[in-house]
C-alpha positions as CSV (number, residue, x, y, z in Angstrom):
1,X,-11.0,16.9,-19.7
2,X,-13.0,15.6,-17.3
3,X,-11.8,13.1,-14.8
4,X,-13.6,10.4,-14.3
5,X,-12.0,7.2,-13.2
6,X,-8.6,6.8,-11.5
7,X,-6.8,5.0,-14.3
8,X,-7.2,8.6,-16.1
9,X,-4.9,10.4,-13.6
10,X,-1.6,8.4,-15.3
11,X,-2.1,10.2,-18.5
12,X,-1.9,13.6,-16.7
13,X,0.7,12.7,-14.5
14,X,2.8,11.3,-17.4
15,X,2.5,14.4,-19.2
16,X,3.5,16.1,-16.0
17,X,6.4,14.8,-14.5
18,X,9.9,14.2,-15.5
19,X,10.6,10.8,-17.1
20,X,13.0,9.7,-14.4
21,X,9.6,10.5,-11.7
22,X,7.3,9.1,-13.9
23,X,9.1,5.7,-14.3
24,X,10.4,4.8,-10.8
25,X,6.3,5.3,-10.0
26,X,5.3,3.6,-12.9
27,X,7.2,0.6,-13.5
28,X,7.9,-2.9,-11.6
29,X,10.9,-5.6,-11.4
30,X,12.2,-7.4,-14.5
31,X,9.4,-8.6,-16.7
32,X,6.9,-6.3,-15.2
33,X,4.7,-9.5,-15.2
34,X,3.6,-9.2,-11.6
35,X,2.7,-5.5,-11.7
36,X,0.1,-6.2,-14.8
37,X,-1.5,-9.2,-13.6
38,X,-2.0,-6.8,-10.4
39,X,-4.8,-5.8,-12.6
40,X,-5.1,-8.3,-14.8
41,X,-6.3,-10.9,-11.9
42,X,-9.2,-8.4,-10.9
43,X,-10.5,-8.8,-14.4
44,X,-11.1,-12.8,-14.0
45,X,-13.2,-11.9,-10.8
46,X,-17.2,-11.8,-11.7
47,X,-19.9,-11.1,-9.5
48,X,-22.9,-12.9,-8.6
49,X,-25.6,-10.0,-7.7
50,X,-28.4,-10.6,-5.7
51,X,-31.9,-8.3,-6.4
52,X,-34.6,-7.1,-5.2
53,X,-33.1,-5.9,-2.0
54,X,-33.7,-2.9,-0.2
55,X,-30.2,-0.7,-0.5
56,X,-31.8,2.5,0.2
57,X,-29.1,2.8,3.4
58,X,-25.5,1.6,2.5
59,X,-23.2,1.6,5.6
60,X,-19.6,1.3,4.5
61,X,-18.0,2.3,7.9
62,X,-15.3,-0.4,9.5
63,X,-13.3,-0.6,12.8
64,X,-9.2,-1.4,12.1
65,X,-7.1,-2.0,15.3
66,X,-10.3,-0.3,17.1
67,X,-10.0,2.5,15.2
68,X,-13.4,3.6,13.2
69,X,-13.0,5.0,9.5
70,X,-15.3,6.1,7.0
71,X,-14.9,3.1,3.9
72,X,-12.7,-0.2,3.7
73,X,-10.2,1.9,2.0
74,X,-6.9,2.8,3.0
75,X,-3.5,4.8,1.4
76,X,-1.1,2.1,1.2
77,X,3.1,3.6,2.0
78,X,4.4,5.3,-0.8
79,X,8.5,6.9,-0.9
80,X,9.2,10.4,-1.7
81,X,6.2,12.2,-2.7
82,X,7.4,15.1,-3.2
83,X,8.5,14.5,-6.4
84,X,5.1,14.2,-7.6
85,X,3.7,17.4,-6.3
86,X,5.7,19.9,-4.3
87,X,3.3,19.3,-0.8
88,X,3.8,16.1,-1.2
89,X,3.1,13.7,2.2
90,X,1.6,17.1,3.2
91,X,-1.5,17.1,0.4
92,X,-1.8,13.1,0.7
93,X,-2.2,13.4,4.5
94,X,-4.7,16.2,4.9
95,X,-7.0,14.2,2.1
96,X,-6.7,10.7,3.9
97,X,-7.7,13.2,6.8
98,X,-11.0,14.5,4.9
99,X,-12.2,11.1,3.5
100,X,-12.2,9.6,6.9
101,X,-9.5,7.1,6.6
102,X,-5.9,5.8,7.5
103,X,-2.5,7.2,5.9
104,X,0.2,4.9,5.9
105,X,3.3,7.2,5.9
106,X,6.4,5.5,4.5
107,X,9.8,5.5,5.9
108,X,11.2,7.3,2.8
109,X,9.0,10.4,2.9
110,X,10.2,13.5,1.4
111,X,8.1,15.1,4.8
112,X,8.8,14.4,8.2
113,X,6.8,12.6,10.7
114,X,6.6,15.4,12.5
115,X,5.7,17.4,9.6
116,X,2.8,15.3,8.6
117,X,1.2,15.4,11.7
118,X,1.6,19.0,11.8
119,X,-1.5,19.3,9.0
120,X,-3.8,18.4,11.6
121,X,-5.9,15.2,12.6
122,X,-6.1,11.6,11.6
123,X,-5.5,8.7,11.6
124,X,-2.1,7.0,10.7
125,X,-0.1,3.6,10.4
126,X,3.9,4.4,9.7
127,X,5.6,1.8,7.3
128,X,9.0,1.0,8.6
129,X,12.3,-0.2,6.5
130,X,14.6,-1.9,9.3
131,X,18.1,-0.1,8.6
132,X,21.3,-2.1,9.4
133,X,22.2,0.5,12.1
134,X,19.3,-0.4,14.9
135,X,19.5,2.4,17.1
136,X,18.5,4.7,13.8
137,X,15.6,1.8,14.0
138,X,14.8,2.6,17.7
139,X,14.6,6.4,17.5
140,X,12.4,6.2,14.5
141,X,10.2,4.3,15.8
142,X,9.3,6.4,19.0
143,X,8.9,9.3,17.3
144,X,6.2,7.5,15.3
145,X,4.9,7.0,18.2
146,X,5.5,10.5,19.6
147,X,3.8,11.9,16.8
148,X,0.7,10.0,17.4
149,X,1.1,7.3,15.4
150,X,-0.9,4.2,15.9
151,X,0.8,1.3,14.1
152,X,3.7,-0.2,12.7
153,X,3.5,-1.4,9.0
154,X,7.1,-3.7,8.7
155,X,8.0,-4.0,5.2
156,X,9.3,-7.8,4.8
157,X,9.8,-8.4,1.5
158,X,12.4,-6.1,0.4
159,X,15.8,-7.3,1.9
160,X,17.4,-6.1,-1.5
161,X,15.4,-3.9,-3.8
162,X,13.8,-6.1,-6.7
163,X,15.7,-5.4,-10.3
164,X,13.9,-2.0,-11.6
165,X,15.5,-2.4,-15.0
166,X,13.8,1.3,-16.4
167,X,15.5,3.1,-12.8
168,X,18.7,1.7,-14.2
169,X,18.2,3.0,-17.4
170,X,17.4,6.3,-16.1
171,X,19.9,6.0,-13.1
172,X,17.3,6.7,-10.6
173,X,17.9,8.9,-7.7
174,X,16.2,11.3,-5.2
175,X,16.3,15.0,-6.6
176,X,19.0,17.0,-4.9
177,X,16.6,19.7,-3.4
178,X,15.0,16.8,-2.0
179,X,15.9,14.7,0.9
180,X,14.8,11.5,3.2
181,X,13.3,13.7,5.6
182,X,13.5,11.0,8.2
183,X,16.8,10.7,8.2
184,X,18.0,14.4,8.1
185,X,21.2,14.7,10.2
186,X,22.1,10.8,10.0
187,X,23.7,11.0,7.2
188,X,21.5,8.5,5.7
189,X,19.1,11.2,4.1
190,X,20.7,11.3,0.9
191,X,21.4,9.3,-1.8
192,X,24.4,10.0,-2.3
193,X,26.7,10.3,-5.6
194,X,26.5,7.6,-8.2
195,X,29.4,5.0,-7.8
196,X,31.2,3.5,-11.1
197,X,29.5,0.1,-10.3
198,X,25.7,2.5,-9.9
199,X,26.9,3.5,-13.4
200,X,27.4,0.0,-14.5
201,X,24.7,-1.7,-13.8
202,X,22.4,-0.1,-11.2
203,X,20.1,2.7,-9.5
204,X,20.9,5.3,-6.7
205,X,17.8,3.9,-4.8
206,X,19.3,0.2,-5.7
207,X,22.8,1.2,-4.0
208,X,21.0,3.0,-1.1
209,X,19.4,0.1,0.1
210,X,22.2,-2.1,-0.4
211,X,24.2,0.1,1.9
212,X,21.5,0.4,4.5
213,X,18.5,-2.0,4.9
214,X,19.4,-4.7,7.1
215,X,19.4,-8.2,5.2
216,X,19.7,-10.0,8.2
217,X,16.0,-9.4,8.8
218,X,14.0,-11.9,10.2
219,X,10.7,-13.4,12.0
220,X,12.7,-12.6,15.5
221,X,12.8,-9.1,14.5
222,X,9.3,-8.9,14.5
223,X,9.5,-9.9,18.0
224,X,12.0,-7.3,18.8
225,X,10.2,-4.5,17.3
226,X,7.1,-5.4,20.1
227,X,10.1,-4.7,22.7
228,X,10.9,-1.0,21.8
229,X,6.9,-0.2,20.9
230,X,3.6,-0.3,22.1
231,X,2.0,-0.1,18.9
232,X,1.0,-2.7,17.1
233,X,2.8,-4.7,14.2
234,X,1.7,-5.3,11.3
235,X,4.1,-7.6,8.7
236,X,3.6,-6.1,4.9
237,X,4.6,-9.0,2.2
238,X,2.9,-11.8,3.1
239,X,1.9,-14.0,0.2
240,X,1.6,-17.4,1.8
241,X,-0.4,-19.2,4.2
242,X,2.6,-20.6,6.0
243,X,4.0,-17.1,6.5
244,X,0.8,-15.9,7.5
245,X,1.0,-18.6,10.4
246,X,4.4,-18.1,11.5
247,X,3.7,-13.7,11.4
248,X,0.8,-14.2,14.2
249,X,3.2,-16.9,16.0
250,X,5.6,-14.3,16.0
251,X,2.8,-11.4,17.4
252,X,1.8,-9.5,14.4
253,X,-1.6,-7.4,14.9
254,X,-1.9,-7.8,11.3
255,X,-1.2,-9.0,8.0
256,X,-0.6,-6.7,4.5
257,X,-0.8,-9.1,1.8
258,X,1.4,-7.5,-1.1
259,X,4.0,-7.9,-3.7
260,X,5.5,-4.3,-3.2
261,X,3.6,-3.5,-6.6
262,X,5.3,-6.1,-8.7
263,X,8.3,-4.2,-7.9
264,X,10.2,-6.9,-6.1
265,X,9.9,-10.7,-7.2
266,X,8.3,-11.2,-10.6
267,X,6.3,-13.9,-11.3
268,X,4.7,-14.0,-7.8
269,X,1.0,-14.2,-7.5
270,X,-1.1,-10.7,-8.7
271,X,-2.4,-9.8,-4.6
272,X,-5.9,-10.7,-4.9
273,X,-5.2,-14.5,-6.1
274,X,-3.1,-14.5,-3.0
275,X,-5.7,-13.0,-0.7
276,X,-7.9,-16.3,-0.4
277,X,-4.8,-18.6,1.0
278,X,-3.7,-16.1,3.1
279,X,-6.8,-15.2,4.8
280,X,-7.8,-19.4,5.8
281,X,-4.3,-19.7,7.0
282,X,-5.4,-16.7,10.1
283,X,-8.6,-18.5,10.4
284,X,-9.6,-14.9,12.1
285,X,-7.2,-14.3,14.0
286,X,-6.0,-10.9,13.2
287,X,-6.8,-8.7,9.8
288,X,-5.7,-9.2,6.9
289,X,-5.5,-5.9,4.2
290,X,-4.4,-6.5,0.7
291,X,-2.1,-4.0,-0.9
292,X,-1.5,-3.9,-4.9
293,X,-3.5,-3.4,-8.2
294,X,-6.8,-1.6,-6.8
295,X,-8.2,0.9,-9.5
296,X,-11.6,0.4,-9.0
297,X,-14.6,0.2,-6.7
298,X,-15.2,-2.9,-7.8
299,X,-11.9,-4.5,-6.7
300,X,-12.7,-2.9,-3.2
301,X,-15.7,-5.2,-3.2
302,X,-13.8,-8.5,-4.5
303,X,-11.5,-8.4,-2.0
304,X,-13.6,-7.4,1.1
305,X,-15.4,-10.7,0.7
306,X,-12.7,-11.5,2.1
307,X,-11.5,-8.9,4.4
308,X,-10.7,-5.3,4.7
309,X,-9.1,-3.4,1.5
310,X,-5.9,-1.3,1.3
311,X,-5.7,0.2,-2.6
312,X,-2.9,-0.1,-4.3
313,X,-0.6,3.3,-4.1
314,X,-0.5,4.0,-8.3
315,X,-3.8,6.3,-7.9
316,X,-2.9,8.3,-5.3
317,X,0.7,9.0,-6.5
318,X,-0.5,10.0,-10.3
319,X,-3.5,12.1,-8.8
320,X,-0.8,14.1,-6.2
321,X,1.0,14.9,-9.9
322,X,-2.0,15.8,-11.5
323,X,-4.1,18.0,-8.6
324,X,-2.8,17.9,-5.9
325,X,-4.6,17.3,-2.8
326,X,-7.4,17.6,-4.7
327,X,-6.4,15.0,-6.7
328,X,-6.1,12.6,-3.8
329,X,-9.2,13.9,-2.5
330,X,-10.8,12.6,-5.6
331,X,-9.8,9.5,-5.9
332,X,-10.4,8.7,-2.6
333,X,-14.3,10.0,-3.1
334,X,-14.0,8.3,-6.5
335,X,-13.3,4.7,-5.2
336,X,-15.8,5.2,-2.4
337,X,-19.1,6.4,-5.1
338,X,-17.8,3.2,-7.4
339,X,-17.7,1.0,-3.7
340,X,-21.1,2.1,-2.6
341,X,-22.4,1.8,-6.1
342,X,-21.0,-1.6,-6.7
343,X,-22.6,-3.0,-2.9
344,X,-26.4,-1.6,-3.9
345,X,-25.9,-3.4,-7.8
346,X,-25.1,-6.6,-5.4
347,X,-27.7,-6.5,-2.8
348,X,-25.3,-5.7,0.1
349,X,-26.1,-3.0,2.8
350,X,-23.1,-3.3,4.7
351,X,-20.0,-4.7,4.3
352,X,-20.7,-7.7,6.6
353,X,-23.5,-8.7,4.0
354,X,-20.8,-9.5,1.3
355,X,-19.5,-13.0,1.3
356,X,-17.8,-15.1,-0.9
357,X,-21.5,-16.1,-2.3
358,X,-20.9,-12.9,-4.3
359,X,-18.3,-13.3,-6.5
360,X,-17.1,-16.1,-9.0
361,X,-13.1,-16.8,-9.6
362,X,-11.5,-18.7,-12.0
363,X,-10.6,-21.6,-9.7
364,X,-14.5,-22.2,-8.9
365,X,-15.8,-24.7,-10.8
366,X,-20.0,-25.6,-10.5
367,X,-19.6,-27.8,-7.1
368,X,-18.4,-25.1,-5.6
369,X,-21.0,-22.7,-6.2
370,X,-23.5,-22.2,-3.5
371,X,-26.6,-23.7,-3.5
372,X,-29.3,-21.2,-5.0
């Protein structure tokens, strides 16, 4: 079968993995509310198309933290990818690499930093979970930076891990030929075996972070973090204006506006109806990339009216299990034909020619359409 939109990688991967893969990748917290109306918000978005325009030349190259890539499309963090394919970080890094864009690298890889940036060139951003014990913090931090990375993505919205009810029913936990690559020789590269209250009522990953990620985590931290690094910050989990405000008070480079996926909180805002607030509250001050429910070249385009896209992580994870690097390599080329296609049907050459003129929301109501 021919592949020929992301969406159609989940099928294959399905098929492919074991359950217990499949559903920590697949599912969100509680209800799973949040992670459908990810998508299900995108869908309310129309578009206002403007004709007659020459779009012979589309130009869909941007500049992030000074650094130029290809498309206004990133690959957002995801944990342990080696359970989807066996190169894992490996394949997902070489086809960021190709496409001209950033890899965001999380903390719990199944691959090293230093075994990522062996593949070769590119650009990447590492995601950081803040662990109770700092010094573990410290020394990961400047081998990031070692390793040539250029940013710090600080997960803020997971002090406990949200309620995953199908990785308690499956009694999640990491493979046992696979490791936190990371962590190797911390002793806080394994999950370790299931306790009686796991058994009872939770995952391995659930206990893991209990045991490790500091909960004390806070706006000071961010702070901190700008004491042991020259990179910059950027705070991933922001789905207010007010903590938009206080994250560039506090010296963020950037802000990631996400809901981990639906996977933490339920019945917060889908991403994209967050996007909007978020991005008045900076009022330009630093970027703002949106993180969650992407599938489609058209999203890429509803949200970069507002600023800079970072696609959701669901597409590259199932195309790593179907293909490979290949697979990533696809979807990557796949979201940037459907992009390009979606700024010539709209009139737009660049990406500073689309505005908020283009698109129609639910919450607009005629006297706040622009004047034709």
């Amino acid at each position: 079968m021919e592949i020929t939109n992301v969406t159609e990688y989940e099928a294959i991967a399905k098929e492919k993995l074991p359950k217990m893969v499949y559903d920590y990748y697949a599912s969100g917290a509680e209800d799973e509310w949040t992670l459908q109306e990810n998508r299900n918000a995108f869908a309310r978005i129309l578009f206002r198309p403007r004709i007659l325009i020459d779009v012979s030349k589309i130009d869909m190259t941007t500049t992030i933290l000074g650094f130029k890539i290809s498309m206004p499309i990133m690959v957002a963090p995801t944990a342990m990818q080696k359970m989807a394919h066996p190169e894992g970080e490996y394949a997902t890094a070489r086809a960021a690499s190709a496409a001209g864009t950033i890899m965001t690298l999380s903390s719990w890889t199944t691959s090293s930093v230093e075994e990522v940036v062996s593949t070769g060139p590119g650009i990447r951003f590492f995601q950081l979970q803040v662990y109770k014990n700092r010094k573990v913090v410290e020394q990961l931090v400047r081998r990031a930076e070692r390793a040539g990375f250029k940013a710090i993505v600080l997960t803020a919205d997971a002090p406990r891990l949200g309620r995953r009810e199908s990785d308690i029913k499956n009694r999640f936990t990491l493979p046992p030929n696979l490791a936190l690559k990371n962590f190797e020789g911390l002793d806080l590269g394994k999950m370790g075996e299931v306790s009686i209250y796991q058994i009872a009522n939770d995952s391995g990953l659930a206990s893991y972070v209990d045991g490790q990620i500091d909960r004390t985590l806070s706006w000071k931290d961010v702070q901190w973090l700008q004491t042991i690094t020259k990179m910059p910050i950027l705070v991933k989990g922001v789905l207010t204006g007010e903590d938009a405000r206080i994250a560039i008070q506090a010296g963020a480079a950037g802000i990631i506006v996400s809901n981990h996926g639906g996977r933490q909180l339920d019945y917060v805002p889908a991403t994209i109806s967050a996007l909007e607030e978020v991005v008045k509250a900076t009022q330009g001050r630093v970027p703002v990339f949106l993180d969650g429910g992407v599938r489609r070249g058209t999203d890429v385009f509803n949200s970069r009216h507002l600023h800079l896209e970072l696609p959701g992580y669901l597409p590259v994870l199932f195309s790593l299990a179907a293909e490979g690097e290949a697979g990533v390599r696809k979807v990557l080329q796949m979201l940037r034909d459907e992009f390009e296609l979606t700024m010539a049907l709209s009139g737009c050459r660049s990406l500073s020619e689309i505005t908020r003129n283009h698109i129609v929301t639910e919450w607009d109501t005629p006297r706040h359409l622009p004047k034709l």
